[in-house]
PDB file with SEQRES, HELIX, SHEET and CRYST1 records, atoms N, CA, C and O in Angstrom:
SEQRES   1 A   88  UNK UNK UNK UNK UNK UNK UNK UNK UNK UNK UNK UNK UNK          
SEQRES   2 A   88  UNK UNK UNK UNK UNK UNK UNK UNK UNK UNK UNK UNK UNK          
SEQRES   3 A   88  UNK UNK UNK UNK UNK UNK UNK UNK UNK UNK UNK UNK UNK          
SEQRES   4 A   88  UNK UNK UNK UNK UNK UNK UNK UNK UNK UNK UNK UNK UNK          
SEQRES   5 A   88  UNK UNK UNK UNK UNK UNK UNK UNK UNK UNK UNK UNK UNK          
SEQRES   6 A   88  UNK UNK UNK UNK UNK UNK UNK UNK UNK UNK UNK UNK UNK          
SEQRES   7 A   88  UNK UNK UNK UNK UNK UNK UNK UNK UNK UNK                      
HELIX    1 AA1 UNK A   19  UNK A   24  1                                   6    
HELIX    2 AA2 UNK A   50  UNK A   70  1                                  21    
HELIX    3 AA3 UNK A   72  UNK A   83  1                                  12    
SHEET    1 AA1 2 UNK A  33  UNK A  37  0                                        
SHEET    2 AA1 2 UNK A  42  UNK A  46 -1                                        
CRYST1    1.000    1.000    1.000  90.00  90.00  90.00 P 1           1          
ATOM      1  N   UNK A   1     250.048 119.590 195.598  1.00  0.00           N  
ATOM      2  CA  UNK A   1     248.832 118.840 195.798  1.00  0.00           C  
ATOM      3  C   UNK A   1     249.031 117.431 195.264  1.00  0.00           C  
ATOM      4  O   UNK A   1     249.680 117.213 194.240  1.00  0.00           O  
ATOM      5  N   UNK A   2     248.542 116.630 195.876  1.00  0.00           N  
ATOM      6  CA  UNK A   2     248.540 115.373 195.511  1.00  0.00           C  
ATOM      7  C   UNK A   2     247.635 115.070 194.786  1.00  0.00           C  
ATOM      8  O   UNK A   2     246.464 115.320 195.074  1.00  0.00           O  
ATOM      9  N   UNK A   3     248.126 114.262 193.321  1.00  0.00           N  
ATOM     10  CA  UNK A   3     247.556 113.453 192.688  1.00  0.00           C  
ATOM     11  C   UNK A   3     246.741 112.263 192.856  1.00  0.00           C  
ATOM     12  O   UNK A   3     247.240 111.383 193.557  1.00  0.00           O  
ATOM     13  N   UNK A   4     245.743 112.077 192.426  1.00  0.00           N  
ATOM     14  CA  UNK A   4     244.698 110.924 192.918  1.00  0.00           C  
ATOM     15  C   UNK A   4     245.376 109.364 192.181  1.00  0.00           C  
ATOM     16  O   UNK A   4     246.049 109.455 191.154  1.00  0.00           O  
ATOM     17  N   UNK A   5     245.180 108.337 192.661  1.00  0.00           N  
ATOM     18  CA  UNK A   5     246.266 107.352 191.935  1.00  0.00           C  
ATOM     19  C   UNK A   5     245.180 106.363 192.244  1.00  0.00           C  
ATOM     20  O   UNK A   5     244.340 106.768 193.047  1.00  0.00           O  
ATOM     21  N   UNK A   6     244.963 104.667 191.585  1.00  0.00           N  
ATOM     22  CA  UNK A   6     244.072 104.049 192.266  1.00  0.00           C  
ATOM     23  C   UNK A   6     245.283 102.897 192.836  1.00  0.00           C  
ATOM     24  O   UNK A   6     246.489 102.983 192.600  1.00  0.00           O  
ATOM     25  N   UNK A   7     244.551 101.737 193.700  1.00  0.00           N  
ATOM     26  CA  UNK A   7     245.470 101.341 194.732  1.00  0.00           C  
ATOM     27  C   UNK A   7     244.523  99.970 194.711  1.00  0.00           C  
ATOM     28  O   UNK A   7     243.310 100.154 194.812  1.00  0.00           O  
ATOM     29  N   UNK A   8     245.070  98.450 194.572  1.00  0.00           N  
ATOM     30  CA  UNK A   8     244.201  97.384 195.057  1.00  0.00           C  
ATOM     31  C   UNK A   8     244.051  97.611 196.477  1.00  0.00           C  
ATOM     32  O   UNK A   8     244.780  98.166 197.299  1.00  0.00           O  
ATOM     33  N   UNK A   9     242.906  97.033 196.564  1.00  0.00           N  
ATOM     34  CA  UNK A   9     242.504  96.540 197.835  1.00  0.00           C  
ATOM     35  C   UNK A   9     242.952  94.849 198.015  1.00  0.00           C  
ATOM     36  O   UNK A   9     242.474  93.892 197.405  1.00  0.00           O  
ATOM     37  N   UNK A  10     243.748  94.849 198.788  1.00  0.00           N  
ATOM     38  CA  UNK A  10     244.122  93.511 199.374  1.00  0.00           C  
ATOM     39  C   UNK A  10     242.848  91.991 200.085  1.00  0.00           C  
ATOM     40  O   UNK A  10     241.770  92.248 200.622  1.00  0.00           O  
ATOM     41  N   UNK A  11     243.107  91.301 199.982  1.00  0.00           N  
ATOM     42  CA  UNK A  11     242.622  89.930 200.844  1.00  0.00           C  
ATOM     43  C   UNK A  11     241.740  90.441 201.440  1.00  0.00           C  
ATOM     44  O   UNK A  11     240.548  90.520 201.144  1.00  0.00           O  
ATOM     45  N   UNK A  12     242.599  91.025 202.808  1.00  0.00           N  
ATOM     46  CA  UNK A  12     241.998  91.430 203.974  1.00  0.00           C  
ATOM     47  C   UNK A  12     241.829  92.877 203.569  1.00  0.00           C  
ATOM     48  O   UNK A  12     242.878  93.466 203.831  1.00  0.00           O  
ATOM     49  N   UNK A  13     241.126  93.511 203.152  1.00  0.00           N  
ATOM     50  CA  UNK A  13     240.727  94.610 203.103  1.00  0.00           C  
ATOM     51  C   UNK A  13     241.615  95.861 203.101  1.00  0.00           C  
ATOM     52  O   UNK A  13     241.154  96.980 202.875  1.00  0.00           O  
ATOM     53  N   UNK A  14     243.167  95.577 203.416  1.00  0.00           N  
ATOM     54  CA  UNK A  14     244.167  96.853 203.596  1.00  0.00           C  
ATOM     55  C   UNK A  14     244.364  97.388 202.146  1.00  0.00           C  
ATOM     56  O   UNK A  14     244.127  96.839 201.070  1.00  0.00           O  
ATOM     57  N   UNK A  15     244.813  98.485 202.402  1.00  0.00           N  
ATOM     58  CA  UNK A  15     245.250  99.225 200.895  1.00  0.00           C  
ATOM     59  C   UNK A  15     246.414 100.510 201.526  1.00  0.00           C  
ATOM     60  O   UNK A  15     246.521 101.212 202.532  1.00  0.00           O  
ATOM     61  N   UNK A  16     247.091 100.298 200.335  1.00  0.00           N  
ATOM     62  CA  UNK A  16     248.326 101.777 201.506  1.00  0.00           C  
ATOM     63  C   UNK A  16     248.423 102.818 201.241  1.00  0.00           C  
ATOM     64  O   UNK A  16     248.306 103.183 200.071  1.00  0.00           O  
ATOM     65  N   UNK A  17     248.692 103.729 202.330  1.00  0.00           N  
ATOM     66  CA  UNK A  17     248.108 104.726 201.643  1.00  0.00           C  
ATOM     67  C   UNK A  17     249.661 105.822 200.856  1.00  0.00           C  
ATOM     68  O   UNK A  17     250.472 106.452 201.535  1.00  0.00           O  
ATOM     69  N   UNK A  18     249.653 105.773 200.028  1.00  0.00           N  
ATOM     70  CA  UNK A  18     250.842 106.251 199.159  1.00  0.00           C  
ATOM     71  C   UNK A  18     252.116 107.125 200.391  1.00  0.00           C  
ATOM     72  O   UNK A  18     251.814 107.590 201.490  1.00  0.00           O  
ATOM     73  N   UNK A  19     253.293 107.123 199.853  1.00  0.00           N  
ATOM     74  CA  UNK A  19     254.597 107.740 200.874  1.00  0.00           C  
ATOM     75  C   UNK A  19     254.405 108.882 200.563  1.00  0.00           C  
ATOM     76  O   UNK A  19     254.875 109.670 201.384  1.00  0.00           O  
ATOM     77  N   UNK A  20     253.575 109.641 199.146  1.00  0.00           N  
ATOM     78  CA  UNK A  20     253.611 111.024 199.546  1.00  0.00           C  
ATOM     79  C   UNK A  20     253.216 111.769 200.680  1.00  0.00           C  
ATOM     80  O   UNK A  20     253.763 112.580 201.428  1.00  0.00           O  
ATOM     81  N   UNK A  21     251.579 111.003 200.534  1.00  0.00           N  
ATOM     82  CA  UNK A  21     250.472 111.775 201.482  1.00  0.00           C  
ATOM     83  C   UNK A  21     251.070 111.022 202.497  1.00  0.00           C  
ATOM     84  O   UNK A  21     251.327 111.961 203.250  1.00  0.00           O  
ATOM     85  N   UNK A  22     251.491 110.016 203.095  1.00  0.00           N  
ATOM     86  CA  UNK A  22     252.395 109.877 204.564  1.00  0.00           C  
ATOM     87  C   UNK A  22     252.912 110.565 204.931  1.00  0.00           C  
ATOM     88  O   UNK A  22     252.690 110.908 206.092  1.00  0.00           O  
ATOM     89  N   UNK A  23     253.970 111.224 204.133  1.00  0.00           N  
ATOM     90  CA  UNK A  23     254.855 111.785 204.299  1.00  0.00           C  
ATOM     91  C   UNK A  23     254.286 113.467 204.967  1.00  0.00           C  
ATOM     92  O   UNK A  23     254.657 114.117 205.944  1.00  0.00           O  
ATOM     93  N   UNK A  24     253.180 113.735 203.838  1.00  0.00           N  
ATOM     94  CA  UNK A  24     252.675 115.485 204.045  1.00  0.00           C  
ATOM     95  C   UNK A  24     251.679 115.272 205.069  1.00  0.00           C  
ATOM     96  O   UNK A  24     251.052 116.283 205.386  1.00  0.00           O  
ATOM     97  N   UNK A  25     251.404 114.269 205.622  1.00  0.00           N  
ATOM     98  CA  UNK A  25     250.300 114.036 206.619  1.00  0.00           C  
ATOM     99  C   UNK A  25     251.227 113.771 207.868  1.00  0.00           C  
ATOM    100  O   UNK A  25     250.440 113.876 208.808  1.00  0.00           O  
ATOM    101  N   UNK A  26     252.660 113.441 208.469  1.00  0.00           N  
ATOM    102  CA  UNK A  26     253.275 112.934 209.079  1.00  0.00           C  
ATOM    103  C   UNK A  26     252.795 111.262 209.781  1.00  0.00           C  
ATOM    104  O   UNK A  26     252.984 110.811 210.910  1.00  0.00           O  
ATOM    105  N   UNK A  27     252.128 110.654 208.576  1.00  0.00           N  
ATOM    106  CA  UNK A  27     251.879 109.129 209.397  1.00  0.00           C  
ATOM    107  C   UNK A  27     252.901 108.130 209.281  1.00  0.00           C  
ATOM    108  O   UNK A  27     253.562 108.095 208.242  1.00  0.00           O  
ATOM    109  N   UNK A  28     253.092 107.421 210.085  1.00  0.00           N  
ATOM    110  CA  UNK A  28     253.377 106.519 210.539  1.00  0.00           C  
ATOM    111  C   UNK A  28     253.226 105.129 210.369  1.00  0.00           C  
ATOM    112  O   UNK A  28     252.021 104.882 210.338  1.00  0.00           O  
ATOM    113  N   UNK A  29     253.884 104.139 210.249  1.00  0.00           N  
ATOM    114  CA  UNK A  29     253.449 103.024 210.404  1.00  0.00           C  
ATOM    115  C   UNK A  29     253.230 102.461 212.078  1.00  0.00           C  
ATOM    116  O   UNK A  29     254.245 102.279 212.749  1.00  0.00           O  
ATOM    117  N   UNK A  30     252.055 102.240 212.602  1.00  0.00           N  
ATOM    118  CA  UNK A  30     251.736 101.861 213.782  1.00  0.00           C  
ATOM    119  C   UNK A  30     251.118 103.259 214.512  1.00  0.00           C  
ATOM    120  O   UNK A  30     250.689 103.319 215.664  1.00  0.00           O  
ATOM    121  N   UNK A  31     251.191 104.455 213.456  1.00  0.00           N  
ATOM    122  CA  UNK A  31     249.869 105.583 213.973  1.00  0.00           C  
ATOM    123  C   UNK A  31     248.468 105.054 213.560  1.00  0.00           C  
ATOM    124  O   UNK A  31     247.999 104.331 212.680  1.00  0.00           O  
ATOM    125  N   UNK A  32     248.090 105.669 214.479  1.00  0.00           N  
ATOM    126  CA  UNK A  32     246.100 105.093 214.374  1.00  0.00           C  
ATOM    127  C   UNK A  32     245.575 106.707 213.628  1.00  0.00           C  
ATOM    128  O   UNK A  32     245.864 107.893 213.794  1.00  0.00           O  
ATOM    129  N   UNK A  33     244.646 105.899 212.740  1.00  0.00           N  
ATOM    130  CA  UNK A  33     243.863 106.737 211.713  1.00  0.00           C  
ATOM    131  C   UNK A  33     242.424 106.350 212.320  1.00  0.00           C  
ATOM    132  O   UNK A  33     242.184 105.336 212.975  1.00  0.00           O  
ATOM    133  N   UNK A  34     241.200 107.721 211.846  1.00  0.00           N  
ATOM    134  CA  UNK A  34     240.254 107.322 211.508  1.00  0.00           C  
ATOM    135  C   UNK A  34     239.608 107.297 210.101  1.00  0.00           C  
ATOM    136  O   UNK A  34     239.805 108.066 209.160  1.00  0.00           O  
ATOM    137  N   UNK A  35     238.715 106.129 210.196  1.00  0.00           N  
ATOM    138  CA  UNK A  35     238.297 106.059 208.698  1.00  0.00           C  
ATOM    139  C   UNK A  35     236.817 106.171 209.110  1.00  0.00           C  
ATOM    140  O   UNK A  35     236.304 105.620 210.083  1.00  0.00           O  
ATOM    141  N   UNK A  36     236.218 106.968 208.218  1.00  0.00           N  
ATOM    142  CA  UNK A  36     234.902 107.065 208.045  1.00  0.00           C  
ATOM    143  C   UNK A  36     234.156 107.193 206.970  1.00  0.00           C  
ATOM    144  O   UNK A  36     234.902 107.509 206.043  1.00  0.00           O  
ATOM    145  N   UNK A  37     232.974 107.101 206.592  1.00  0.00           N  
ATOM    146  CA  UNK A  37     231.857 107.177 204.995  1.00  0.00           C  
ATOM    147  C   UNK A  37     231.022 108.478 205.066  1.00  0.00           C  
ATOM    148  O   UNK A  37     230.170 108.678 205.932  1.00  0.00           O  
ATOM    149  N   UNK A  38     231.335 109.322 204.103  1.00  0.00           N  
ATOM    150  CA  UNK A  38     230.147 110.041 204.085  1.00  0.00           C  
ATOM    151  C   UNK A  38     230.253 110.777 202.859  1.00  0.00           C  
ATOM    152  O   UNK A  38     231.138 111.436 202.315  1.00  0.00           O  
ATOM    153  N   UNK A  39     228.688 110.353 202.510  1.00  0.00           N  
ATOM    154  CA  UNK A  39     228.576 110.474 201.012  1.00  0.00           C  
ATOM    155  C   UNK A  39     229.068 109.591 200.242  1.00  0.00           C  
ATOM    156  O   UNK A  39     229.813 109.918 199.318  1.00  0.00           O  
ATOM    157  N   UNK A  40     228.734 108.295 200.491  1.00  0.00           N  
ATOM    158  CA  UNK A  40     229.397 107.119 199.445  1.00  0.00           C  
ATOM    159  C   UNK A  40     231.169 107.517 199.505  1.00  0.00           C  
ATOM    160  O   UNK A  40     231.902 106.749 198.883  1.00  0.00           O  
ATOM    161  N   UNK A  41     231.623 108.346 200.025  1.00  0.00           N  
ATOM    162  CA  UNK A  41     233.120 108.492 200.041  1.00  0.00           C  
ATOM    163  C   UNK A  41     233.697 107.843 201.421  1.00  0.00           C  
ATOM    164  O   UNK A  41     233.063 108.003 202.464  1.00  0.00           O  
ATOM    165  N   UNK A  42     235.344 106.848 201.389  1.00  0.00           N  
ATOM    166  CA  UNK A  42     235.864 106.861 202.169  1.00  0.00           C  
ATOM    167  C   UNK A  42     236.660 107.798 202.414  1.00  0.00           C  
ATOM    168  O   UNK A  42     237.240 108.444 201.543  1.00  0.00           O  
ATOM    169  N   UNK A  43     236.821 108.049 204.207  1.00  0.00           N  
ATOM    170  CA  UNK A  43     237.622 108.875 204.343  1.00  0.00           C  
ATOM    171  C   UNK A  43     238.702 108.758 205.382  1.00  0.00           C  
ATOM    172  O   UNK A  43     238.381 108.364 206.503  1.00  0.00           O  
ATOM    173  N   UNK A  44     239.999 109.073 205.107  1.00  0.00           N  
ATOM    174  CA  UNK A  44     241.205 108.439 205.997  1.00  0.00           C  
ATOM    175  C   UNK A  44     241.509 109.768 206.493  1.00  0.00           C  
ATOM    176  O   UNK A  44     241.598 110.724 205.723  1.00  0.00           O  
ATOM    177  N   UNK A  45     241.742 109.914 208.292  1.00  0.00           N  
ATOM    178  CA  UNK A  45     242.289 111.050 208.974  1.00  0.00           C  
ATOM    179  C   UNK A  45     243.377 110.585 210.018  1.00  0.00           C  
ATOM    180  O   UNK A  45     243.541 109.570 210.695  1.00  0.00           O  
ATOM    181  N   UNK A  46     243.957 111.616 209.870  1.00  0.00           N  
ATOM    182  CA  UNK A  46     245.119 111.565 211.217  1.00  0.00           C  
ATOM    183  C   UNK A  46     244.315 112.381 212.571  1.00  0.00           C  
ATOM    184  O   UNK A  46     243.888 113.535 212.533  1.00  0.00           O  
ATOM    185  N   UNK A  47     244.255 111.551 213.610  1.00  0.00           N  
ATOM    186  CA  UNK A  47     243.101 112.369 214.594  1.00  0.00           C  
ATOM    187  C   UNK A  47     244.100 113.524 215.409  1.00  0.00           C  
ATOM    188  O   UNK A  47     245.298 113.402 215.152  1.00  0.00           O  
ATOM    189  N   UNK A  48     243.873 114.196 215.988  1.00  0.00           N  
ATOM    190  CA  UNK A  48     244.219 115.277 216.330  1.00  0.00           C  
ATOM    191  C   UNK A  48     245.097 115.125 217.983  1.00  0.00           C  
ATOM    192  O   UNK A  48     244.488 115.262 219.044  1.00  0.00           O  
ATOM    193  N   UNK A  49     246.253 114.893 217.920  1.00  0.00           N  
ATOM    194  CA  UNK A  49     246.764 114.437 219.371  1.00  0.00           C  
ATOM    195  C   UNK A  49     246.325 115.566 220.416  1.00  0.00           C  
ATOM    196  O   UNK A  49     245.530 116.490 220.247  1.00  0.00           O  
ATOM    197  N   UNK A  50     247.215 115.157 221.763  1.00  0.00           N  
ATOM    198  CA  UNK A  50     246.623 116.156 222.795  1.00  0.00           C  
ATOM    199  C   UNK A  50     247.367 117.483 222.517  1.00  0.00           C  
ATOM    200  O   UNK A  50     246.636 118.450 222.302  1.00  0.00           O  
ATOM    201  N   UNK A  51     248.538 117.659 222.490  1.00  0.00           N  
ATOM    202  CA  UNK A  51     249.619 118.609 222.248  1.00  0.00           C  
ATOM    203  C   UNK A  51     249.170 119.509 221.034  1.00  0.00           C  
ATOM    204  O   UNK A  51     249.462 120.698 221.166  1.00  0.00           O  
ATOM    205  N   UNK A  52     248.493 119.148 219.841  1.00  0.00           N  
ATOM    206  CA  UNK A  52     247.908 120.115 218.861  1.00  0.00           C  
ATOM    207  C   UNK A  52     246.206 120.386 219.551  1.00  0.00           C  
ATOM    208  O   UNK A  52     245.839 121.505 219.193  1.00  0.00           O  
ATOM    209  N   UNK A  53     245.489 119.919 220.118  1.00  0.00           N  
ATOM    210  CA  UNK A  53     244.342 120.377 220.709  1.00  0.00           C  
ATOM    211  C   UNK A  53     244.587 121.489 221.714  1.00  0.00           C  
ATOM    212  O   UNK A  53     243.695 122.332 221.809  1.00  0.00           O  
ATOM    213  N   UNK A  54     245.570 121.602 222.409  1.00  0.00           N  
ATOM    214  CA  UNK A  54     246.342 121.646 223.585  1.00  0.00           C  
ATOM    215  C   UNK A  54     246.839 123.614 222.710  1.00  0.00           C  
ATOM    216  O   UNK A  54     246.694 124.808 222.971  1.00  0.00           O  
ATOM    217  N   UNK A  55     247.271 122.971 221.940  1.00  0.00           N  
ATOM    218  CA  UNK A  55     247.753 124.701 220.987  1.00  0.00           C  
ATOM    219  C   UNK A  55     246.925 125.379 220.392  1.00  0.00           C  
ATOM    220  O   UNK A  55     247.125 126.528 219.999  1.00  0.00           O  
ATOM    221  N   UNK A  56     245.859 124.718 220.253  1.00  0.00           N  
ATOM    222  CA  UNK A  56     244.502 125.061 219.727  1.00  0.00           C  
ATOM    223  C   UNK A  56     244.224 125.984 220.540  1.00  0.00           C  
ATOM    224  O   UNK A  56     244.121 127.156 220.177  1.00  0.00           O  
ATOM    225  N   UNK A  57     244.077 125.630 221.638  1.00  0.00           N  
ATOM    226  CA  UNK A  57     242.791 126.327 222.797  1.00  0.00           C  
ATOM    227  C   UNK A  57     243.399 127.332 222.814  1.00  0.00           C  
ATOM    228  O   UNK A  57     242.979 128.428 222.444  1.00  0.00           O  
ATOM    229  N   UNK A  58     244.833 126.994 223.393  1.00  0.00           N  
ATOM    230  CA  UNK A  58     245.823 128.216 223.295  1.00  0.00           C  
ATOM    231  C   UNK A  58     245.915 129.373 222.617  1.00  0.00           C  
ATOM    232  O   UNK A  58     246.090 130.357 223.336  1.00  0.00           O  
ATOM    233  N   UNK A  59     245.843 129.600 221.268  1.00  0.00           N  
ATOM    234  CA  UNK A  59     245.993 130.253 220.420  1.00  0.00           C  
ATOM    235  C   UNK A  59     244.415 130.639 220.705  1.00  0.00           C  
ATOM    236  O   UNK A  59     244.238 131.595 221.460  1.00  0.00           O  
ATOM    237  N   UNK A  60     243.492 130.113 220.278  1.00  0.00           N  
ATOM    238  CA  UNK A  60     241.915 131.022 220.248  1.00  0.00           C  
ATOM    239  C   UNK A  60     241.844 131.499 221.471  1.00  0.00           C  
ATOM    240  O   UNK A  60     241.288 132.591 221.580  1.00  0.00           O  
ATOM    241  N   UNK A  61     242.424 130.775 222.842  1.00  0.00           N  
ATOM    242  CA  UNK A  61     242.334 131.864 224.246  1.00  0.00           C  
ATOM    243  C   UNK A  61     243.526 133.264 223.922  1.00  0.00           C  
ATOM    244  O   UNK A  61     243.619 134.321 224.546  1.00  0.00           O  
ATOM    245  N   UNK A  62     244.158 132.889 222.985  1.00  0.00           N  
ATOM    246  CA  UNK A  62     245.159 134.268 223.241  1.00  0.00           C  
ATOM    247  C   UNK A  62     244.163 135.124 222.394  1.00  0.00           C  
ATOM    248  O   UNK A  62     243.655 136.082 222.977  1.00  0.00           O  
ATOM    249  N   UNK A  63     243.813 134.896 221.064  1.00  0.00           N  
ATOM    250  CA  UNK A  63     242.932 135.860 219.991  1.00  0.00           C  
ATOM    251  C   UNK A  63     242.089 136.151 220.626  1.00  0.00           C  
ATOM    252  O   UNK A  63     241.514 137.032 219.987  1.00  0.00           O  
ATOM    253  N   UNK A  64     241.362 135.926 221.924  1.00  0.00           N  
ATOM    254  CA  UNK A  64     240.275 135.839 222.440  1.00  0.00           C  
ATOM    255  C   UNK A  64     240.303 137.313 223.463  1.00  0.00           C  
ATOM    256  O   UNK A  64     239.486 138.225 223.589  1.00  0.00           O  
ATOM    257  N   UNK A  65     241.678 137.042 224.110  1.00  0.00           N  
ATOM    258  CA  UNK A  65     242.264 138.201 225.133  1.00  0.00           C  
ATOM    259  C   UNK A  65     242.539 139.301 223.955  1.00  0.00           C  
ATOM    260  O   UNK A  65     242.178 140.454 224.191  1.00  0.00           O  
ATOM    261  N   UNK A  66     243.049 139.064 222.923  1.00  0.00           N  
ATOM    262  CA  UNK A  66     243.427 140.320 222.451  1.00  0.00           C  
ATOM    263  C   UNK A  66     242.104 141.075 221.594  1.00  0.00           C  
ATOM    264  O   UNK A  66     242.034 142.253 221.245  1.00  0.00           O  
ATOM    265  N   UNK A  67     241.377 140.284 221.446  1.00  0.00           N  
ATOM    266  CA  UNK A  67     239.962 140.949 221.036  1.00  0.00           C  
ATOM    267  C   UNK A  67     239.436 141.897 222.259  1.00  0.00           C  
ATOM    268  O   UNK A  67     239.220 143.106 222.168  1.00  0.00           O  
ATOM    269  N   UNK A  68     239.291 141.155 223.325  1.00  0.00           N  
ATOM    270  CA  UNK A  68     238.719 141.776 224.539  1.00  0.00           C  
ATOM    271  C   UNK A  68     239.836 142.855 225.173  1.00  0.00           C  
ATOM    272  O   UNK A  68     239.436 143.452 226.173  1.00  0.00           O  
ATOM    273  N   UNK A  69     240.892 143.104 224.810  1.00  0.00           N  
ATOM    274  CA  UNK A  69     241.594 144.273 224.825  1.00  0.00           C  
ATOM    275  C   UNK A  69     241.239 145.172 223.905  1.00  0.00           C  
ATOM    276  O   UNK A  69     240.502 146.100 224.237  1.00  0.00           O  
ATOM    277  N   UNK A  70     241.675 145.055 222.669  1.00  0.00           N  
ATOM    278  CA  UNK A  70     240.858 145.847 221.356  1.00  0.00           C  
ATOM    279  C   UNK A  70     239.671 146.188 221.610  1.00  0.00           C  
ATOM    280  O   UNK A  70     239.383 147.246 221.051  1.00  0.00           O  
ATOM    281  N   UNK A  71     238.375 145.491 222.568  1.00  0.00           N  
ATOM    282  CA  UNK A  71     237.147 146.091 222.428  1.00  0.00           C  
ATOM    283  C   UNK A  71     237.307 146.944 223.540  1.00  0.00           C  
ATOM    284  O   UNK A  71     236.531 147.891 223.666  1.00  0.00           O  
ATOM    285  N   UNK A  72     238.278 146.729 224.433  1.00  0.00           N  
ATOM    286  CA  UNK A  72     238.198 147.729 225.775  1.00  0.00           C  
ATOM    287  C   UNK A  72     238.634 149.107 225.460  1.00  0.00           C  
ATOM    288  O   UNK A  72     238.150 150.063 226.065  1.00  0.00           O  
ATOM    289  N   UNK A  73     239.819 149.293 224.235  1.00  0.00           N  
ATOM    290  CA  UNK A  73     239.961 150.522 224.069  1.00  0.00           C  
ATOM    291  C   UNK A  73     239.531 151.406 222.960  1.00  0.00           C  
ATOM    292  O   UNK A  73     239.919 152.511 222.580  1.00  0.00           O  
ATOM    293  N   UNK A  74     238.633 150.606 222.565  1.00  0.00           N  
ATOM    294  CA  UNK A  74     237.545 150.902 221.815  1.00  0.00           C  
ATOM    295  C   UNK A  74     236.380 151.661 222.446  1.00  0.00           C  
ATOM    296  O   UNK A  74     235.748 152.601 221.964  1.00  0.00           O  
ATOM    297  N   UNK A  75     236.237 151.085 223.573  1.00  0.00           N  
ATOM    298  CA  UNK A  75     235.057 151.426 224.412  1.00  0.00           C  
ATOM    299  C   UNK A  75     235.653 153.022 225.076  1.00  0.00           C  
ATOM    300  O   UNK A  75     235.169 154.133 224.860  1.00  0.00           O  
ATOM    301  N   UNK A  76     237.279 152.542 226.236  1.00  0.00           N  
ATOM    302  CA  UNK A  76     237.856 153.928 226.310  1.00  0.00           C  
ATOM    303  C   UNK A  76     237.477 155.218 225.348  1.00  0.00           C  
ATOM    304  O   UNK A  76     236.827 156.227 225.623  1.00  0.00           O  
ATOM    305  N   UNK A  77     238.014 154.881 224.321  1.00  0.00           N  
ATOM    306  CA  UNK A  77     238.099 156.188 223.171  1.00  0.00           C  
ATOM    307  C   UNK A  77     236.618 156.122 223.053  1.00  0.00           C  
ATOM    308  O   UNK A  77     236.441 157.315 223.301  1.00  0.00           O  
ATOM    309  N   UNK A  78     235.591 155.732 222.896  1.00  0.00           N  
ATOM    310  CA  UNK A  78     234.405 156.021 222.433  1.00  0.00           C  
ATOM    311  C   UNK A  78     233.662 156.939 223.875  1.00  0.00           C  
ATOM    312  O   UNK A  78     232.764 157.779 223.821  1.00  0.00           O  
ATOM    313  N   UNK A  79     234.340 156.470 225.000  1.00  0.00           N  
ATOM    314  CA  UNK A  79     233.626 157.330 225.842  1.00  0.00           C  
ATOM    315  C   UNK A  79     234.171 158.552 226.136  1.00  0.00           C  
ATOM    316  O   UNK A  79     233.420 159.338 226.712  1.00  0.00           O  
ATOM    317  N   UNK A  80     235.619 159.021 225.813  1.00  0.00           N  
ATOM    318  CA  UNK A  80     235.791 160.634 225.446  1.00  0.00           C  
ATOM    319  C   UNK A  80     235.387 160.837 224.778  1.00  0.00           C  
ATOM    320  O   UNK A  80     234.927 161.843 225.318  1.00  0.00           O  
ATOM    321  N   UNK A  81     234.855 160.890 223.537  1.00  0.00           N  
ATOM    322  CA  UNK A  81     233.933 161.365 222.402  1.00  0.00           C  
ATOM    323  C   UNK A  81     232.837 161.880 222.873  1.00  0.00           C  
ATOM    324  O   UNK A  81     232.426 163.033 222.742  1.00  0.00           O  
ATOM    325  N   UNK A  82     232.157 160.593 223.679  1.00  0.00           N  
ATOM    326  CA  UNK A  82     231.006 160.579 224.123  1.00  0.00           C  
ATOM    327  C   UNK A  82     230.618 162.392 224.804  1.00  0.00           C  
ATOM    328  O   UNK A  82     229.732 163.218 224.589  1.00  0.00           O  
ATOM    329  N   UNK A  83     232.074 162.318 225.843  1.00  0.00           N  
ATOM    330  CA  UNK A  83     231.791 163.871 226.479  1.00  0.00           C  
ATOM    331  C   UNK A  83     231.485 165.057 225.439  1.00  0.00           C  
ATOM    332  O   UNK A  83     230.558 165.865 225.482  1.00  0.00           O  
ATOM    333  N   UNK A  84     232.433 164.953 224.569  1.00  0.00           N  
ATOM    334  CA  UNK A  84     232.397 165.780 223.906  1.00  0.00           C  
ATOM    335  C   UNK A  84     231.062 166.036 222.859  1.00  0.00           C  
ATOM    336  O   UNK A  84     231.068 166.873 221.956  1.00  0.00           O  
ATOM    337  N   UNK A  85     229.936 165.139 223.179  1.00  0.00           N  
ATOM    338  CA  UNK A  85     228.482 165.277 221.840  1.00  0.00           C  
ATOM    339  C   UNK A  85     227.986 166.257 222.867  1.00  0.00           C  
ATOM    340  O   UNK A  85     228.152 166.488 224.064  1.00  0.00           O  
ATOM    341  N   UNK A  86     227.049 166.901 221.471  1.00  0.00           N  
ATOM    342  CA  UNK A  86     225.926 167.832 222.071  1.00  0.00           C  
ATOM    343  C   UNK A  86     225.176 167.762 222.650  1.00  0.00           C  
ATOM    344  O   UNK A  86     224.686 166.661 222.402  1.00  0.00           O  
ATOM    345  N   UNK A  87     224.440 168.384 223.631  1.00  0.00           N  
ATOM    346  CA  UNK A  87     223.410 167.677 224.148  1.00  0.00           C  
ATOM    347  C   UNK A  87     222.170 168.522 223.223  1.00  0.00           C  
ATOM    348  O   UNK A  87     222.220 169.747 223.117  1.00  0.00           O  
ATOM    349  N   UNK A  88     221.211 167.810 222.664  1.00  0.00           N  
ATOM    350  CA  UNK A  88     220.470 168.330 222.012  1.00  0.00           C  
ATOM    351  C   UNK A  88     218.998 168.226 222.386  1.00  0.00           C  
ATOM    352  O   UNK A  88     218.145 168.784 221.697  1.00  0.00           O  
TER     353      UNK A  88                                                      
END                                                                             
């Protein structure tokens, strides 16, 4: 985990952001960040390219199929049971 460190703020408003968290964040010099406020806090992000959105969907459409398999043979086995209750 990274240590909190303080950092001038320059002229023009730049400040850098340390080679660790570059480094564990994979930025770049000439990658685009967003910065935003909330809660009196600034906040610096690496935005999310297409290729990791892209693996995103991917992955929750696969968990998605294998749920809806799991509930199908769930349903199977619950309806032999089913034959087998009493009728009361």
């Amino acid at each position: 985990m990274f240590q909190s460190e303080e950092r001038k703020v320059g002229e023009r408003g730049q400040v850098t952001i340390p080679k660790e968290l570059r480094e564990k964040l994979d930025i770049h010099g000439g990658d685009e960040v967003i910065i935003h406020e909330e809660d009196g806090k600034i906040t610096i992000e690496k935005p999310v390219s297409r290729d990791e959105l892209a693996e995103g969907y991917r992955q929750y459409a696969e968990s998605s199929e294998a749920l809806a398999e799991e509930m199908a043979d769930v349903s199977r086995e619950a309806d032999q049971y089913h034959d087998d209750a009493p009728d009361w």
